[in-house]
MIMAR-960474 format. One record per residue: residue number from 1; z, y, x of N, C-alpha, C in turn. Coordinates in steps of 0.2 Angstrom, whole numbers, m for minus. Each point is the difference from the previous one (the first is absolute). Last residue first. Layout:
seq | nZ | nY | nX | caZ | caY | caX | cZ | cY | cX
NUM | Z | Y | X | Z | Y | X | Z | Y | X
...
END
This chain:
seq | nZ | nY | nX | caZ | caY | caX | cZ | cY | cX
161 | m148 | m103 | 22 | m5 | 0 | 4 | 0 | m8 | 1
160 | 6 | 15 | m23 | 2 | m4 | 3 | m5 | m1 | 8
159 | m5 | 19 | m17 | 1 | m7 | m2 | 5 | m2 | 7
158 | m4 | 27 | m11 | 0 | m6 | 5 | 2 | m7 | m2
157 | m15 | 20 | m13 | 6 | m3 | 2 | 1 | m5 | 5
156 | m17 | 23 | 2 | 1 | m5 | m5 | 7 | m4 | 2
155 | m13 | 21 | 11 | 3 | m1 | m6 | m1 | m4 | m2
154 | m6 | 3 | 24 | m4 | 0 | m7 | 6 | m1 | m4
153 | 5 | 8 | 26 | m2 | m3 | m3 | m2 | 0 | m7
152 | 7 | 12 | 28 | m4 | 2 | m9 | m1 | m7 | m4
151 | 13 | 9 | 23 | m2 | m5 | m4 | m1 | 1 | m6
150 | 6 | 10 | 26 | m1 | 4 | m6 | m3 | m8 | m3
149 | 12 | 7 | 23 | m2 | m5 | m3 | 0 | 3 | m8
148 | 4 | 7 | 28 | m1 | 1 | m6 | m3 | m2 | m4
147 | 13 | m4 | 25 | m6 | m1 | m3 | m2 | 3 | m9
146 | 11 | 4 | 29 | 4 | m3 | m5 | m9 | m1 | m5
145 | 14 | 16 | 18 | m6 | m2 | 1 | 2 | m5 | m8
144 | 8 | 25 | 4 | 2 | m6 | 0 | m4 | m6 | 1
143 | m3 | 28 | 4 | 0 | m7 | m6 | 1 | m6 | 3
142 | m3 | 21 | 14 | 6 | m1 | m7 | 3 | m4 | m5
141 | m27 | 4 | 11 | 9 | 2 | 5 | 4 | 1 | m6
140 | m17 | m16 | m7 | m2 | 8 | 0 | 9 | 2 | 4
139 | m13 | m27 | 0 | 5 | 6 | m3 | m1 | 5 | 3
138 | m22 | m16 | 0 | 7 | 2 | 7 | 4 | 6 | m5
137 | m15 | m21 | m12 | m1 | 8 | 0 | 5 | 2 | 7
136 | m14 | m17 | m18 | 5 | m1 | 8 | 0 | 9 | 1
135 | m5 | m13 | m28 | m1 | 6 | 6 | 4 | m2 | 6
134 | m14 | m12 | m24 | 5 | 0 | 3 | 2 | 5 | 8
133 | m8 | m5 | m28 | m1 | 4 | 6 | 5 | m3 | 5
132 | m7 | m9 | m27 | 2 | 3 | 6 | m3 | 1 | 7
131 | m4 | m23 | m20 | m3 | 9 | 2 | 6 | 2 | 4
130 | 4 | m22 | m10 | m9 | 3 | 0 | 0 | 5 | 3
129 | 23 | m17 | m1 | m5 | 6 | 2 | m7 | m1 | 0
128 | 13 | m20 | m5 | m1 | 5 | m6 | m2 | 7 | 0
127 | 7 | m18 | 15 | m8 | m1 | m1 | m3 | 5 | m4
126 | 21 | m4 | 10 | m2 | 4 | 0 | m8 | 2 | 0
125 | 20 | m11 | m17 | m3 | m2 | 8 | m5 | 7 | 2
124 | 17 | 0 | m20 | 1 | m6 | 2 | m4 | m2 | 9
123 | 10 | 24 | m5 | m7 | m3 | m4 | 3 | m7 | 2
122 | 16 | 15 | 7 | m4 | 4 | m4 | m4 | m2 | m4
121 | 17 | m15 | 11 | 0 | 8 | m1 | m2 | 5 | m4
120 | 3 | m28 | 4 | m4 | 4 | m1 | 4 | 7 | 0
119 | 17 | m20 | 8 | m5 | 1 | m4 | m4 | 7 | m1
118 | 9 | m18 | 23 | 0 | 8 | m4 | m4 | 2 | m7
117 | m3 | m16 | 19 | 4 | m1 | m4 | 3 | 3 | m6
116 | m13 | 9 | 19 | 6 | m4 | 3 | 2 | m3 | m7
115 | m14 | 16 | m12 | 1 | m1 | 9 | 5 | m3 | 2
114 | m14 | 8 | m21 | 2 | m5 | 3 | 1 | 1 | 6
113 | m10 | 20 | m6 | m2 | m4 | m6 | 6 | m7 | 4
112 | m1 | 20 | 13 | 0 | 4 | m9 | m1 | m5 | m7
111 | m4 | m3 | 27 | 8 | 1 | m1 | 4 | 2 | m7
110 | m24 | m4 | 7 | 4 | m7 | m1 | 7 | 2 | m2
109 | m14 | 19 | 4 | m2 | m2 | m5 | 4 | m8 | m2
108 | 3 | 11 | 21 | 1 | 3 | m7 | 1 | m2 | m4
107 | m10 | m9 | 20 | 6 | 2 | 1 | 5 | 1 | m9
106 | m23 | 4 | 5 | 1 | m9 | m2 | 8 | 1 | m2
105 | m10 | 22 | 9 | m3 | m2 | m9 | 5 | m5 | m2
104 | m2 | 1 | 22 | 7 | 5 | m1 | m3 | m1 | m8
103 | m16 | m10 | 12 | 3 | m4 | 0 | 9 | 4 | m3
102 | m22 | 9 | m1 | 1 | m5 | m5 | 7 | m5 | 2
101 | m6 | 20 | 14 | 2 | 1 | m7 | 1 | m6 | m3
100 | 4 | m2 | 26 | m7 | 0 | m4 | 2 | 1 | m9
99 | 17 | 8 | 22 | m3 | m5 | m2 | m6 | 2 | m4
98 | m4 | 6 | 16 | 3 | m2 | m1 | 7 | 3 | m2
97 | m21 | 14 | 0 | 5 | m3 | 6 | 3 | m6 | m3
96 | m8 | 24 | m7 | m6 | m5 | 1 | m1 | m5 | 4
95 | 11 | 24 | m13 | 3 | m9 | 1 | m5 | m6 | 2
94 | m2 | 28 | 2 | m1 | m5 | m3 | 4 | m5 | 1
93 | m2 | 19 | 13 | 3 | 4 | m6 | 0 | m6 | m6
92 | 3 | m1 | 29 | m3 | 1 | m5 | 0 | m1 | m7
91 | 8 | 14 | 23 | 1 | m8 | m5 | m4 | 1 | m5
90 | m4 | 14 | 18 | m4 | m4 | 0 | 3 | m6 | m5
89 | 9 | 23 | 5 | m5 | 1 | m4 | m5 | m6 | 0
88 | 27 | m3 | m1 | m5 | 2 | 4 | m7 | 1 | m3
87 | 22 | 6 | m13 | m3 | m6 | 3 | m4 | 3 | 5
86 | 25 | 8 | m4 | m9 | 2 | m1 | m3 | m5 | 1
85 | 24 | 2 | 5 | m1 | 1 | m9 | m7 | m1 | m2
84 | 10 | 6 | 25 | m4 | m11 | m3 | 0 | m2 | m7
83 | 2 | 23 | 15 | m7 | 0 | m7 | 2 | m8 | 1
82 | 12 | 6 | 17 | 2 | 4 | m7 | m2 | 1 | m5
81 | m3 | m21 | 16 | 2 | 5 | 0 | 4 | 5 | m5
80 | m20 | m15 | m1 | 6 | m2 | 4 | 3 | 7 | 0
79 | m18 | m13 | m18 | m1 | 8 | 4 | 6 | m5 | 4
78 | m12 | m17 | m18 | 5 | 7 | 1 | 0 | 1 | 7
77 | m10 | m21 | m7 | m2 | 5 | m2 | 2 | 8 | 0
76 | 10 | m20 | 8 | m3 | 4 | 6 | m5 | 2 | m4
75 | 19 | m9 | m13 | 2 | 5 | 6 | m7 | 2 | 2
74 | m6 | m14 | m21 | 4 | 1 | 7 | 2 | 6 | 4
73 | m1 | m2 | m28 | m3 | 1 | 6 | 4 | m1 | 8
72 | 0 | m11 | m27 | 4 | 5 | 6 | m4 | 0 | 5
71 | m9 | m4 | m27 | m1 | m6 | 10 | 5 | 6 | 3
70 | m7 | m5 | m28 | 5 | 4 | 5 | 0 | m2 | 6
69 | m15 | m6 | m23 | 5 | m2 | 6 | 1 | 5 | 6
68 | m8 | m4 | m29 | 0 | 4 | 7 | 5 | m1 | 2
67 | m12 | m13 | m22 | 4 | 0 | 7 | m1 | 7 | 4
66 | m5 | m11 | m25 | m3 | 6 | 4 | 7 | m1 | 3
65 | m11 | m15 | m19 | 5 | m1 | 5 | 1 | 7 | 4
64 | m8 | m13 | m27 | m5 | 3 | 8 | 8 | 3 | 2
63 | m3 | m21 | m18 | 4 | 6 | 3 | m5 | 2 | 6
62 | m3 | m19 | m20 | m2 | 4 | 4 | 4 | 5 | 1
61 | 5 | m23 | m12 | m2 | 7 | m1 | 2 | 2 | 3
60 | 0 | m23 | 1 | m7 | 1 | m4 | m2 | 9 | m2
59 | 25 | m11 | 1 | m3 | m2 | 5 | m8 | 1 | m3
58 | 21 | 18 | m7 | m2 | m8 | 1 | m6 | m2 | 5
57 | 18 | 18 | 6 | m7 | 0 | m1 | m3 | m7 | m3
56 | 26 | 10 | m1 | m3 | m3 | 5 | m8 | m1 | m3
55 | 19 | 19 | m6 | m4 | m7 | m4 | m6 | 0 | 6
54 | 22 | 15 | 3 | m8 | m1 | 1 | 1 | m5 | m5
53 | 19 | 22 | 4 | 0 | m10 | m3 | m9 | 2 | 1
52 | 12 | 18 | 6 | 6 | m1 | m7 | m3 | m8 | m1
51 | m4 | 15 | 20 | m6 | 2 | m7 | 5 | m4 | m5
50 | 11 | m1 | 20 | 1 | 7 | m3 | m6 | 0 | m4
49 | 1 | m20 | 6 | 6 | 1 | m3 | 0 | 6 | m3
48 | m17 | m6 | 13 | 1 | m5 | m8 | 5 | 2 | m1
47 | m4 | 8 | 21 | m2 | 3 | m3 | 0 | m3 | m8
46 | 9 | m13 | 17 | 3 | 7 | m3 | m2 | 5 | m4
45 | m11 | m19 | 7 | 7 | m4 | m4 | 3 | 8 | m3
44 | m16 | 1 | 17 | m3 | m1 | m7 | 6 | m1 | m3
43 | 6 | 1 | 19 | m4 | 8 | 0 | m3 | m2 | m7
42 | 7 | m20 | 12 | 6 | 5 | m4 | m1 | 5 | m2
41 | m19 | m13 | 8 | 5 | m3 | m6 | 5 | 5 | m4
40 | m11 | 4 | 22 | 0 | 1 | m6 | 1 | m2 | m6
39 | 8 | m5 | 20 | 2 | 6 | m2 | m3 | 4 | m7
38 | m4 | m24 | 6 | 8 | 1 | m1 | 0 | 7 | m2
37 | m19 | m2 | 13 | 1 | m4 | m4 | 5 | 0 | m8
36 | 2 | 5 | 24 | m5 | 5 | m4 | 0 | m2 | m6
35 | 10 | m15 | 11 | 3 | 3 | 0 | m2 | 7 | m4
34 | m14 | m17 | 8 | 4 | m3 | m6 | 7 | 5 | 0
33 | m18 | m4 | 15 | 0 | 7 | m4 | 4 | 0 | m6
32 | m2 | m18 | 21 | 3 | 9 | m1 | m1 | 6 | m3
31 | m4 | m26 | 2 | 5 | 4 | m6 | 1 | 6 | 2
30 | m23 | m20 | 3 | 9 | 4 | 2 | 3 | 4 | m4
29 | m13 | m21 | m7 | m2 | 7 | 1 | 7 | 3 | 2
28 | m12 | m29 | 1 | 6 | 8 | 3 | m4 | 5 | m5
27 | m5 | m27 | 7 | m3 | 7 | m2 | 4 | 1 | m2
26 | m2 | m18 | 15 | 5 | 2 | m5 | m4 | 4 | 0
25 | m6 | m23 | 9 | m1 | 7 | 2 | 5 | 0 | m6
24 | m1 | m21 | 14 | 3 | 2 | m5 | m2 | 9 | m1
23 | m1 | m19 | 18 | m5 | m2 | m3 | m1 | 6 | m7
22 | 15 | 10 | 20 | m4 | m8 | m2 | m6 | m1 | m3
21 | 7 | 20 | m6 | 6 | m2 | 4 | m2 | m9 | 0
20 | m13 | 28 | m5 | 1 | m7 | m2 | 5 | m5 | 7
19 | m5 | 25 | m17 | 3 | m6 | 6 | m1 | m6 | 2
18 | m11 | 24 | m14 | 2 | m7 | m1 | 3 | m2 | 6
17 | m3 | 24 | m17 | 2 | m5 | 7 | 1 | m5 | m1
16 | m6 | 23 | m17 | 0 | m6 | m1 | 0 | m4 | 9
15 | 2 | 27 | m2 | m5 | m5 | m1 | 3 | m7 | 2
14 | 13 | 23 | m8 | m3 | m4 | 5 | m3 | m7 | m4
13 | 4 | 28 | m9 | 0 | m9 | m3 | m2 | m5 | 7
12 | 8 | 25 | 4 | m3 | m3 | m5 | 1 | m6 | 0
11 | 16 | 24 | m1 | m4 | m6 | 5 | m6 | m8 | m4
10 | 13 | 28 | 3 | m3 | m4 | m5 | 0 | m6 | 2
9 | 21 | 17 | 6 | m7 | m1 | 2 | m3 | m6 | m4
8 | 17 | 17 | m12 | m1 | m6 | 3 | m7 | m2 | 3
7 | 9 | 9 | m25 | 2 | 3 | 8 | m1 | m7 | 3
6 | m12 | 1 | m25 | 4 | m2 | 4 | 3 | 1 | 8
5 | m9 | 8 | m28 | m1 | 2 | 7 | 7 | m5 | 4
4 | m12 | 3 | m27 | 4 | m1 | 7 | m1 | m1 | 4
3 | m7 | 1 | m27 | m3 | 4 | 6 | 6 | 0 | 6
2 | m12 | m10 | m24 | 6 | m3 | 4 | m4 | 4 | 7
1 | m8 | m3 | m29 | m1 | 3 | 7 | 6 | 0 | 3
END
């Protein structure tokens, strides 16, 4: 089991872009999550350390994944004035807005097996989640926005990915 939390607005996975230049398209995926990305990485990396060492998930063995995601509230959720501590009685108490879970999931989960050339992390690919929970949620006053990452994997030895 591997429990860490990453600070930091979440961001999701953008969707694959094509260009075409002449005769010639190009297919893209933009990068501006690739720093999200990176952070988590480093939030993982950290946490390996302070647990004292991981053994990377062979490949063929299942991990379930449990995400909760932190969203900062906009300003105009909150009151003006002297109550601007206060939400208003109409923001609302759900995440049910862009961005789309599965894509802040993607985000993640790419950034925890191979990325940018990068060797594996946690599991060789992320084909290897079967199960978990994934949560969008607006951070509670005080708390930092950002995401929590809990990984349960099966006892057995690591092979090679």
């Amino acid at each position: 089991m591997l429990l860490f939390s990453v600070p930091g607005d979440p961001r999701p996975q953008p969707r694959v872009k094509a260009a075409v230049r002449g005769k010639h398209a190009h297919i893209y995926t933009p990068s501006h999550a690739d720093d999200w990305k990176h952070d988590v990485r480093a939030s993982a990396i950290e946490a390996i350390r302070e647990r004292g060492g991981w053994t990377l998930v062979p490949p063929g063995v299942a991990v379930e994944v449990q995400l909760d995601f932190a969203f900062r509230r906009p300003k105009a959720h909150y009151r003006t004035g002297r109550f601007s501590d206060m939400l208003k009685a109409s923001a609302p108490m759900r995440h049910a807005q862009l961005p789309d879970r599965d894509n802040c999931e993607k985000a993640v989960t790419d950034a925890l097996g191979g990325f940018q050339g990068m060797p594996p992390l946690i599991w060789c690919d992320d084909r290897q989640i079967d199960g978990g929970e994934v949560r969008k949620r607006w951070a509670d006053p005080g708390e930092d926005p950002g995401v929590t990452i809990l990984v349960v994997e099966e006892d057995q030895e690591a092979t090679a990915c």
